[in-house]
Structure formats: C-alpha cells, structure tokens
C-alpha angles and dihedrals in degrees: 000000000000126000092251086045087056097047090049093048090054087046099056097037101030089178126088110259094196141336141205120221120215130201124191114233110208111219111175134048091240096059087045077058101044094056090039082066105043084045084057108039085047093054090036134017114204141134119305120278138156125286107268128190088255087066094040084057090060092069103080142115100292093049088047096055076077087068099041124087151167124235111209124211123213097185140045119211129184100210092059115083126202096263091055083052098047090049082045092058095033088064090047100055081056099054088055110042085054091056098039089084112249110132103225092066098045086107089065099062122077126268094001118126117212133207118182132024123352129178110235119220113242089023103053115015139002135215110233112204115209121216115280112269118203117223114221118245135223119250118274107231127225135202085252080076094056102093103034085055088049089052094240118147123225108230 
C-alpha cells in the first residue's frame, strides 16, 4: 500500500486490526552481561564493578518482558504477505530496542552514533516474532440501528 492509502486506512479504522508480539533471545554470554548490566544499574546505581552471578540472575524472564513488544497493524492489505509482515515487524523491534534506552541496542535506533560495546544481531541476540493475534473489533453500526439506539418502536 502506499503511504496516503495507509493514512486513509488509519483514518477510517482507527483501531488496530491485528498485531504481532515480539520477544529478544539472548545468544551469547556477552549479551546475558550486558543486560545484566544495564538490570542492575536500572534498579541501583552505583560505581562500576564487574559483572557477579547476582547480576547474571537479573536477567531472567520477568527483566526481559522490557524488551519485549508488540507492532500493531492498522491495515490489511492483500497484496502483503506474512513474511513482508514479519520483516516489517522485525525492523520495527529494532527500531525500538534501539530507542528503549539500554545501551547495547543504541545502534539500533536512527541517527544515533555509538562508542563502546554493542550486541550484533545474528550474533548476539535474535528477535523472535509470535504468531499474529487478531484484535477483535467493535460493531459497525447501520442505519438499521438507528431506531433501536433512539428508543423508537417499530409498529
């Protein structure tokens, strides 16, 4: 679809039709420290020390539901098939990991340059797409409902 189809398309359902979650799967020791890190320094600040099991154990099942999200679509079009959607969400996830703050994602994000330590995708970690979940949409009203909203009796 084009961009003004889109538009159009938000405009007239401004409610999500469907979404797809997404979840971040950690593959190397060096991303499990790095979000320890960035667990521990967000709970307590404190002067720089090396990585202990107590911080290793912050990064668990609860911690990673923070970088893990859901992409709504407010359109559906034929012509897109669920790959395109999935690449469409994979980007982004990106996009957002690289914006929620964590520092071993920034590269992710747009415009944004980097020094020190970033998690490669592929490498490191890797973005897991759900299946897609529809949301389930209000009636449409008619003009047939019209009368029974107004209160009138048909005769």
């Amino acid at each position: 679809m084009n961009h003004y189809e889109l538009e159009v398309a938000k405009i007239e359902n401004r409610t999500p039709l469907f979404y797809y979650p997404y979840s971040v799967e950690l593959k190397s020791d060096f991303a499990r420290e790095m979000l320890a890190v960035h667990f521990r320094d967000k709970f307590k600040r404190g002067p720089v020390r090396p990585v202990t099991q107590q911080d290793l154990a912050l990064v668990n099942d609860e911690n990673m539901k923070t970088v893990s999200g859901k992409i709504d679509f407010h359109y559906n079009d034929p012509k897109e098939t669920e790959g395109t959607r999935i690449g469409i969400v994979k980007a982004l996830a990106r996009e957002a990991l690289g914006n929620n703050g964590i520092d071993a994602f920034r590269q992710l994000a747009k415009n944004v340059k980097t020094y020190g330590a970033f998690l490669i995708e592929g490498k490191d970690f890797e973005i897991i797409v759900g299946e897609r979940v529809d949301i389930e949409q209000p009636k449409k009203l008619t003009f047939d409902d019209l009368p029974d909203l107004m209160g009138i009796n048909e005769a």
